[in-house]
C-alpha positions in Angstrom: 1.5 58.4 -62.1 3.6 57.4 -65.5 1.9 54.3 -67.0 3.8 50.8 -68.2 4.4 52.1 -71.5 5.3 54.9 -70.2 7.6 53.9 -67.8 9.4 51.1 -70.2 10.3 54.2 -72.6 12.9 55.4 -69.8 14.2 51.7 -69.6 17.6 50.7 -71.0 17.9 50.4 -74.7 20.2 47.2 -74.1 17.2 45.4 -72.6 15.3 45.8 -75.6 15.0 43.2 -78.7 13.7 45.1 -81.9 10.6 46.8 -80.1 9.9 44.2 -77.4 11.5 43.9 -74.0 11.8 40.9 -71.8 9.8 42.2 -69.1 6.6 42.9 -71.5 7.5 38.9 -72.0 7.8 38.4 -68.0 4.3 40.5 -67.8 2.7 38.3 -70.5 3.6 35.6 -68.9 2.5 36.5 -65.3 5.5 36.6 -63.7 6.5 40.6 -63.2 5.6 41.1 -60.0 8.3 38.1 -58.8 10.4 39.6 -61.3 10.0 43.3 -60.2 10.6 42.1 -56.2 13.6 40.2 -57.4 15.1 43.1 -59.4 14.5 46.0 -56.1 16.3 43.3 -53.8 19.2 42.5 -56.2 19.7 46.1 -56.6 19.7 46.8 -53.0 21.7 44.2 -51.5 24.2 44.9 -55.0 26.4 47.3 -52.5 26.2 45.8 -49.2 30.0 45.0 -47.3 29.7 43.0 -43.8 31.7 45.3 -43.0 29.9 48.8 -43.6 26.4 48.0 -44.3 24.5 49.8 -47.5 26.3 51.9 -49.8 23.9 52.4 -52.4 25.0 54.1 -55.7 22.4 56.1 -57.5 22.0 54.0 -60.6 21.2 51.5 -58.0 18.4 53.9 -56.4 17.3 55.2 -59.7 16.9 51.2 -60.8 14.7 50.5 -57.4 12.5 53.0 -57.9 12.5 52.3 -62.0 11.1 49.1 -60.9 8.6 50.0 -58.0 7.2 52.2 -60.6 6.3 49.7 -62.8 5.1 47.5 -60.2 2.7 50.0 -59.2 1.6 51.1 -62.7 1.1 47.5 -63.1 -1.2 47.4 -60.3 -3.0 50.2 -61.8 -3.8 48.9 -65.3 -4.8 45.4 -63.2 -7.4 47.0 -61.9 -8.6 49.1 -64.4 -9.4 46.3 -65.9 -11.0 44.7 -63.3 -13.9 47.5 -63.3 
């Protein structure tokens, strides 16, 4: 398993602000995991039609698991610290 800093490496450059990215602000401030959720459902339901269901491009796939990643690296360095 990649870890966060890892992971934010393969992010997009255009998220970035000199060498800090808003969600290392979101995480600071508690708030990734809403965030994260938010992000997975907005690039899921991105491609829905009424009238054909889900048809999900791949940048929209390669974004949902970009962000369960993190969540779950995330997870990991939680409890690291917690033992």
């Amino acid at each position: 398993m990649k870890t966060w800093d890892e992971l934010m490496q393969e992010g997009s450059a255009h998220y970035r602000t000199d060498s800090i990215q808003l969600l290392d602000l979101v995480r600071a401030a508690g708030k990734f995991r809403d965030a994260a959720l938010f992000n997975i459902m907005k690039y899921a339901f991105r491609n829905y039609k009424s009238d054909r269901g889900y048809n999900l491009l791949d940048h929209d796939l390669t974004k949902i698991i970009h962000y369960a990643e993190l969540l779950r690296a995330d997870a990991a360095e939680a409890q690291r610290k917690e033992e």
